[in-house]
N, C-alpha and C positions, 0 to 999 in steps of 0.2 A: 215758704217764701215765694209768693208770687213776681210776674216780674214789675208788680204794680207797687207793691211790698221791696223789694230791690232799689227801686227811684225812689221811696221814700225812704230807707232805710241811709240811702244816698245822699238826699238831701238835708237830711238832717245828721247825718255824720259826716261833716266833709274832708275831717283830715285823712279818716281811715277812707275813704273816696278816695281824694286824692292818692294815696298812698297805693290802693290795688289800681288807680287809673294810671301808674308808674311801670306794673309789672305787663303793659298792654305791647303784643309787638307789631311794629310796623307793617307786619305783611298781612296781620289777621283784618278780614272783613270786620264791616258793624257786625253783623251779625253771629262771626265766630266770638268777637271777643266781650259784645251781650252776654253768652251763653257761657263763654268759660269768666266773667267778670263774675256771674252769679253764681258757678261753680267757687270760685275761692271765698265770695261774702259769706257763703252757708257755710264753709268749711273751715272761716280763719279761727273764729274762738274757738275750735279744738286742737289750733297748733301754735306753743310756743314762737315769739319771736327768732328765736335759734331752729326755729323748724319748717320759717318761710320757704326756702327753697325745696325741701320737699313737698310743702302744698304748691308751691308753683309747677313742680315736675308732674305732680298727680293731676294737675288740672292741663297739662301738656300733654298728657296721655290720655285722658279720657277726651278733648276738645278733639287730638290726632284720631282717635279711636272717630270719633261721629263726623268728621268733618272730612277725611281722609280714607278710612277705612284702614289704618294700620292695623296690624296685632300685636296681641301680647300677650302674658303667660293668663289661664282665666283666671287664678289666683289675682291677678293684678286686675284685671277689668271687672272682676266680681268686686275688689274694693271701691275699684271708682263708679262705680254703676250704681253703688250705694249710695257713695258720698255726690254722687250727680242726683239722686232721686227728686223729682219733684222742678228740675230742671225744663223745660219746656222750651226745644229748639223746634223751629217752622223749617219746613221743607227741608227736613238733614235729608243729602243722599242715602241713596240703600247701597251698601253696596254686596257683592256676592263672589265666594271662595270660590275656586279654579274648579273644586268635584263640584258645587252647581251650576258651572256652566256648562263645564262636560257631561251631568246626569241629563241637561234642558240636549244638550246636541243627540245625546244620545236618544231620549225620547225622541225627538222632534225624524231623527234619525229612522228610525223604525219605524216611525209611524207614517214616513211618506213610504219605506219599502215595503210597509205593507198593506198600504192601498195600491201603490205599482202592482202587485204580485199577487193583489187580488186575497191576501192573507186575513 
């Protein structure tokens, strides 16, 4: 489901529309909650009505994960990585764990000492 495929999907279903344009929070950008609104469309007909709130958590966790940079166990980001596939978010930050910014200091590190020292 493109995101072209989403607005039409949209349009012509406007209750269940309305209904995930319900589970949208105030603080997410257009663009976080584009990307997590198309996260729950692809993934609601595989969850019970009794099982909204854990697609709402799963698409909390995976929108947290790209928008954010949270972690989580990879058991859990491998399922929503899945159930995100084919998602198409523009300019997500990258973001990067504390050993590579310390491997970049460290090289970067060594590498001026040893043009210093002639190494």
């Amino acid at each position: 489901m493109s995101a072209g495929d989403v607005e039409d999907f949209i349009q012509q279903n406007r209750a269940v529309a309305e209904e995930v344009e319900a589970f949208r929070g105030y603080w997410e950008s257009d663009k976080h909650w584009t990307a997590r609104r198309e996260f729950i469309l692809r993934n609601k007909g595989d969850f019970g009505p009794e099982q909204h709130d854990h697609l709402l958590a799963l698409s909390m966790v995976w929108a947290n994960n790209v928008f954010m940079g949270c972690r989580y166990s990879e058991e859990l980001l491998q399922q929503v990585k899945e159930m995100a596939e084919g998602v198409e978010v523009e300019d997500a930050p990258v973001f990067k764990t504390r050993d590579e910014i310390m491997k970049q200091v460290r090289v970067a590190f060594s590498s001026r000492a040893a043009s210093r020292y002639g190494r």
